[in-house]
C-alpha positions as CSV (number, residue, x, y, z in Angstrom):
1,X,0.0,0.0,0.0
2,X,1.4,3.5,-0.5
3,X,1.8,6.1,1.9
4,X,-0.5,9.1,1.3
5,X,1.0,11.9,-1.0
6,X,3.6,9.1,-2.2
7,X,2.7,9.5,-5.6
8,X,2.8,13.7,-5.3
9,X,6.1,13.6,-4.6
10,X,6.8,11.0,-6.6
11,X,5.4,13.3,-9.5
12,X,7.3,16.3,-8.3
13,X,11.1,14.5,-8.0
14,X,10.0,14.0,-11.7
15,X,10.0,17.3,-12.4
16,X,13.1,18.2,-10.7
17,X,15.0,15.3,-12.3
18,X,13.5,16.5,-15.3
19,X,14.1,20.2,-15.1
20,X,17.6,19.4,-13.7
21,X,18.7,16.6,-17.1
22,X,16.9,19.1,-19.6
23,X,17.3,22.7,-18.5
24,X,20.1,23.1,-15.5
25,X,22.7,21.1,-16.2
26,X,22.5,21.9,-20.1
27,X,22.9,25.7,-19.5
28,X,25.3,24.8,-17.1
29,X,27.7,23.3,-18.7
30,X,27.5,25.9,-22.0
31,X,28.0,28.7,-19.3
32,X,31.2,27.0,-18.3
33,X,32.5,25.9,-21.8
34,X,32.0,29.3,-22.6
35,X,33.7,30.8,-20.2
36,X,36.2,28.1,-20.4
37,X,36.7,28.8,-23.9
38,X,37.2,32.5,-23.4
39,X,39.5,31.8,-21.1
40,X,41.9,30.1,-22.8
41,X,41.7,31.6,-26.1
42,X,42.3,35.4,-25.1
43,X,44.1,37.7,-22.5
44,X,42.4,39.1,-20.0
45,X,40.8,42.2,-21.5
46,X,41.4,41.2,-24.6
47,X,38.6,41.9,-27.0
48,X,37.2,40.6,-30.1
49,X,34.7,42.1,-32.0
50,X,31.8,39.9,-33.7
51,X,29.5,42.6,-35.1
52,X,31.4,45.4,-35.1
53,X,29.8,48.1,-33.5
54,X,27.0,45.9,-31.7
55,X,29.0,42.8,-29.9
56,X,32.3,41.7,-29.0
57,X,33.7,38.6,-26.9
58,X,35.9,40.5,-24.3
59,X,37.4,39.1,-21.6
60,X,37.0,40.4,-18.2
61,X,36.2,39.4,-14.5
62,X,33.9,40.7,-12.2
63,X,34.3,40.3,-8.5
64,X,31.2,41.7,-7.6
65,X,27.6,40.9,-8.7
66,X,25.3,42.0,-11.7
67,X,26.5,45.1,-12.8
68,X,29.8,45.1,-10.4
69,X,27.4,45.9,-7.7
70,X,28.8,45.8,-4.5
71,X,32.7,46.2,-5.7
72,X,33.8,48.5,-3.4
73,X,33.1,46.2,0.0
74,X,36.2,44.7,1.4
75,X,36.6,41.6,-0.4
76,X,36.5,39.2,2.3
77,X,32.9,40.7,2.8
78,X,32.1,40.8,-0.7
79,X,33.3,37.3,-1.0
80,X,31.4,35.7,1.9
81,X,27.6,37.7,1.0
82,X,27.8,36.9,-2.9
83,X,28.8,33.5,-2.2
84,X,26.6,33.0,0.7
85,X,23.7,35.0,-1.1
86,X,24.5,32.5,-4.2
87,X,24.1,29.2,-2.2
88,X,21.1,30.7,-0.6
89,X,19.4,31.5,-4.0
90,X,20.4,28.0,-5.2
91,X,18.6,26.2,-2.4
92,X,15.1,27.9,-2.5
93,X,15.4,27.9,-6.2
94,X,15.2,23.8,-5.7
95,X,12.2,23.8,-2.8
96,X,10.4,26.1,-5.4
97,X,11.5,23.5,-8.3
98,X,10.1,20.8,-6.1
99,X,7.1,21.9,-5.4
100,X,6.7,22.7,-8.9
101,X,2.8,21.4,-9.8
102,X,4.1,20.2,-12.8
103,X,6.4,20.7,-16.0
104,X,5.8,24.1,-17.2
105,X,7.0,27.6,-17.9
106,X,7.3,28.3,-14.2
107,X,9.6,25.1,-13.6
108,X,11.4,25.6,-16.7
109,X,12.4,29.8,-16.0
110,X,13.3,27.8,-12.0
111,X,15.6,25.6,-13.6
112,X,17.2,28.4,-16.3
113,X,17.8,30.9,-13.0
114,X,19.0,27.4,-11.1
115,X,21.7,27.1,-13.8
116,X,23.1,30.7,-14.1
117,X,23.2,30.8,-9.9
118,X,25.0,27.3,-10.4
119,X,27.5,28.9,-13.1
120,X,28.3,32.2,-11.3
121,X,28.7,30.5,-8.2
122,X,31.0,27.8,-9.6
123,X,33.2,31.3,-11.0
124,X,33.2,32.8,-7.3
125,X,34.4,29.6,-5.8
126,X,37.3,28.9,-8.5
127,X,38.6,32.2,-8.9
128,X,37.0,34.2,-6.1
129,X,35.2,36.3,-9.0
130,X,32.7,35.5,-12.0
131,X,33.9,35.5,-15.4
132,X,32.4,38.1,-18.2
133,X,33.0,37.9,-21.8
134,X,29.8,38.8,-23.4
135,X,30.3,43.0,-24.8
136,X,26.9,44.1,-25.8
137,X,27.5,47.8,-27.2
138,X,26.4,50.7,-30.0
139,X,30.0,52.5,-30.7
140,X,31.3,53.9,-27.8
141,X,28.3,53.1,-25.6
142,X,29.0,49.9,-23.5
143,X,26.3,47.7,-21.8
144,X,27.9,45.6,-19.0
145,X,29.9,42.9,-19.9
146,X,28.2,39.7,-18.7
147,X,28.0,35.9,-19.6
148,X,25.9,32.9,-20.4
149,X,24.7,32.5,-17.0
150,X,23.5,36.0,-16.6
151,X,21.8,35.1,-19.7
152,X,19.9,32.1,-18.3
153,X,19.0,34.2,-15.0
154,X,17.7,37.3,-17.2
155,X,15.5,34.5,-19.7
156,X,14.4,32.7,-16.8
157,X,13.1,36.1,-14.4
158,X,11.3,37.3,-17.9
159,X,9.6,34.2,-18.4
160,X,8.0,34.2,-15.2
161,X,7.5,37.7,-15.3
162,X,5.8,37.2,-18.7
163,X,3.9,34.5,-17.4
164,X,2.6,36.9,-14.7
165,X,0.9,39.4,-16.4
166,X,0.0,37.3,-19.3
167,X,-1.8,35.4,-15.9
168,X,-3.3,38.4,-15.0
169,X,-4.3,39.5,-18.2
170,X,-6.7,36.3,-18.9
171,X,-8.0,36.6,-15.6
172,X,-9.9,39.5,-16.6
């Protein structure tokens, strides 16, 4: 006989695993092989342009967060809140995923912010700092430099923004 809510939770460790094989560890890993790449085929601050004008790949690190927000704390401090703020995100981003009702938009954004955490967090705990190479720009006019994870967490918060309002908008 099964227990009551065994096949709930059953249901929902499906939708982690699945979130986790399909989406998470996916991103993951092109977050790192780009950075990897980047890494090893240009000098720090190096930069190569792709459309000129518009994007370049150009290698830099950030220590702080989005944006170099919070760059100026002493870097022990710095260290210890990003990293600790990054675990932290990490966990409740996988009690949210797991009590996901089901595979859908919601789970899937989860799992896309779950990877770029995952990436960025992997950078602060190798080299102390996260590394940037994506150089979004018009001319002279820079964007900040940022990478495949920040990509994941920005497609992942506008989905379930999106998802929000659209939400809203058919409730009326």
């Amino acid at each position: 006989m099964a227990l009551p809510g065994a096949s709930k939770r059953a249901a929902n460790l499906r939708v982690v695993i699945t979130v986790l094989l399909l989406v998470t560890l996916p991103v993951l890993m092109l977050d790192q092989a780009s950075k990897h790449f980047v890494e090893s085929h240009l000098k720090l601050y190096q930069s190569v342009s792709v459309i000129p004008h518009w994007l370049a790949i150009t290698y830099t690190r950030n220590p702080g967060a989005a944006f170099s927000l919070f760059v100026n704390l002493p870097g022990w401090l710095r260290a210890s809140f990003l990293f600790s703020l990054s675990a932290v995100a990490i966990a409740a981003l996988l009690i949210l995923l797991a009590y996901s009702p089901g595979l859908n938009t919601t789970s899937i954004s989860l799992g896309l912010i779950l990877a770029g955490a995952a990436g960025n967090l992997i950078d602060r705990a190798t080299y102390g700092e996260v590394v940037d190479f994506i150089d979004a720009h018009y001319f002279a006019h820079h964007y900040p430099i940022f990478n495949m994870a920040d990509c994941a967490i920005t497609a992942g918060v506008a989905m379930i923004l999106a998802g929000s309002l659209l939400a809203r908008h058919s409730d009326r």
